[in-house]
C-alpha positions in Angstrom: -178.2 -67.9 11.9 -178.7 -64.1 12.3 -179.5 -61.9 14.3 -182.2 -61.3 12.6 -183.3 -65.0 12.4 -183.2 -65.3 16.0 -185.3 -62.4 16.6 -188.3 -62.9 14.2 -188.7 -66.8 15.3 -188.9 -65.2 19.1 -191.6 -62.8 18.0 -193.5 -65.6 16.0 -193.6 -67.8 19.1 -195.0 -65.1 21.7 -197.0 -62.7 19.2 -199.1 -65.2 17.7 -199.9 -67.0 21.2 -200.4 -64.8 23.8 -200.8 -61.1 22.4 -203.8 -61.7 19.6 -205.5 -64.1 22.5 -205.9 -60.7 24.5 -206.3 -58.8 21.8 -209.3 -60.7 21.0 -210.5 -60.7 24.5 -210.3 -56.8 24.7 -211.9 -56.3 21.6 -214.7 -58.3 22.6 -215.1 -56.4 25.4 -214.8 -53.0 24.4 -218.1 -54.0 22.5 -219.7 -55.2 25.7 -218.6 -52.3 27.7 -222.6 -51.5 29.5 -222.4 -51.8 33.2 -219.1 -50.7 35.6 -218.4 -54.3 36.4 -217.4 -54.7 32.9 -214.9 -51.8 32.7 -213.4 -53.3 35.5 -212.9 -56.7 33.5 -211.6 -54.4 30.3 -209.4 -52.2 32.3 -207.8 -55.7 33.9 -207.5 -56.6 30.0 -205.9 -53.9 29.0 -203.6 -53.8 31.5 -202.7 -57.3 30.7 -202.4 -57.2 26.8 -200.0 -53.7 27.5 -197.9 -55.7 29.7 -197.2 -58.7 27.3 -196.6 -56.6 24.0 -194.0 -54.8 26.2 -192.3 -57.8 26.9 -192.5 -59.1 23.4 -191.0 -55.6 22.6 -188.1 -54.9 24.9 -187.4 -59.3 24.3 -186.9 -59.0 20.4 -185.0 -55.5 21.0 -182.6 -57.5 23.7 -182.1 -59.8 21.0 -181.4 -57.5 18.2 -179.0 -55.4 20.5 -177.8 -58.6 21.7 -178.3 -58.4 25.1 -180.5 -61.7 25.0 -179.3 -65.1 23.3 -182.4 -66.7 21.9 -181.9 -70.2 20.9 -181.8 -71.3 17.0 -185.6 -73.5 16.2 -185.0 -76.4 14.8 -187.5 -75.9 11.6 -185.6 -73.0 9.2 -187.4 -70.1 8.8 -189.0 -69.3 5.3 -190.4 -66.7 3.2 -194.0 -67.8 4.2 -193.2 -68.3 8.0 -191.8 -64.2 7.9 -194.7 -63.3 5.9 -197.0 -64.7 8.1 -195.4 -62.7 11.1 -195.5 -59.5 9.7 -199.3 -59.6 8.3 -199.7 -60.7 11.9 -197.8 -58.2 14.1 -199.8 -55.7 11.5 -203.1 -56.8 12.3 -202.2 -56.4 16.2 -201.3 -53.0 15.2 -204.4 -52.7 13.6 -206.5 -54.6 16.5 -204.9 -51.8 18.6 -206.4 -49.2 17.1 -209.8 -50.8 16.6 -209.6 -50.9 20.2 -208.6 -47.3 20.8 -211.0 -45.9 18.8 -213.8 -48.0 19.9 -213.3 -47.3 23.4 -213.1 -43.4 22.1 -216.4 -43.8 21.1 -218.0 -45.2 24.0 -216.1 -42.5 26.1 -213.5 -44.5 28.0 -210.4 -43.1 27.0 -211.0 -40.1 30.0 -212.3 -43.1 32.6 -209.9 -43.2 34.8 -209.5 -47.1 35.1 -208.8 -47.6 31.2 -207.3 -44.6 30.1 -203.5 -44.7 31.0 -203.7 -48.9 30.0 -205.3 -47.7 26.7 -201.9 -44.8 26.0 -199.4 -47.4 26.7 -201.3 -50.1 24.4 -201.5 -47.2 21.6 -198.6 -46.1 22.2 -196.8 -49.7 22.3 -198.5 -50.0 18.8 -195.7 -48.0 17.0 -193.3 -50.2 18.6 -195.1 -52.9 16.6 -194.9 -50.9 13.4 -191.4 -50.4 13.9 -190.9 -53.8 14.2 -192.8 -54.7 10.9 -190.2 -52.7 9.2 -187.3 -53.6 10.5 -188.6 -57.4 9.5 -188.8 -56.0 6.4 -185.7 -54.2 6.1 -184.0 -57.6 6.9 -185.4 -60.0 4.5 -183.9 -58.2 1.9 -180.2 -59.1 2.6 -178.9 -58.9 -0.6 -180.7 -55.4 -1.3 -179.3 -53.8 2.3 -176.0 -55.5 1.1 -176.3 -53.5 -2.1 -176.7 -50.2 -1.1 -174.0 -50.1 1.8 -171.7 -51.3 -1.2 -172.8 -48.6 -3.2 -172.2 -46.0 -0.4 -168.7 -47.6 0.2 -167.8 -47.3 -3.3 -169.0 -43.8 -3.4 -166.8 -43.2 -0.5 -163.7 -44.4 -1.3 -164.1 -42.4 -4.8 -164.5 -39.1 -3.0 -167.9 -38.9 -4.5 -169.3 -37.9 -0.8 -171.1 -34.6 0.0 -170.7 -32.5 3.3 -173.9 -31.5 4.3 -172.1 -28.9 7.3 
């Protein structure tokens, strides 16, 4: 098993439990946001939601770098299954900015409880991005496998341009 392999089943088992949970509970509340007691609740939210798509971030990158051994699952991972991780690390990139942009509106991105969770969460969300295309960039195998045989064969033909 890959790399690769190892990395996307430890994002499927942490994204789609704990992250979209708070996601979901943040959004709610950014909608609810009327009295002080409730930026208190949103800013604890925030803070919380930040905290575990970091750690699902800097775990899949200590995988990939290989600084982390993540054990093999026991199912095999399919088309559907990788599919089904990227549409969802997209739509928490996309809750993320529903959130942000929400809470622009309702002027909480200069209160001083919310504001520096709220950077780091929108901020974290190119991390997530990234991560949806470097899924993407390794399901295709054979295609990657391609094009570094192409540049090898360029190579070793001389067919290589300094760009000094």
């Amino acid at each position: 098993m890959s790399t690769a392999d190892l990395a996307i089943e430890a994002i499927e088992l942490e994204a789609s439990v704990s992250a979209l949970s708070n996601l979901a509970k943040v959004s709610a509340l950014a909608a609810a946001v009327k009295r002080r007691a409730n930026v208190f609740s949103l800013a604890w939210h925030l803070r919380k939601v930040s905290a575990q798509i970091k750690e699902m971030l800097d775990r899949t990158n200590g995988i990939i770098e290989g600084r982390i051994q993540a054990r093999a699952a026991a199912e095999p991972l399919t088309p559907a299954k990788i599919e089904g991780l990227i549409d969802t690390l997209d739509m928490t990139a996309r809750s993320i900015d529903y959130i942000h942009e929400s809470m622009r509106r309702v002027g909480l991105t200069n209160n001083s409880l919310t504001a520096g969770s709220l950077k780091e969460l929108l901020n974290q969300r190119e991390g997530v991005l990234d991560l949806v295309d470097w899924i993407d960039a390794t399901r295709n195998d054979q295609e990657n496998a391609a094009v570094f045989d192409r540049a090898r064969r360029e190579r070793e033909l001389g067919q290589t341009v300094d760009l000094k």
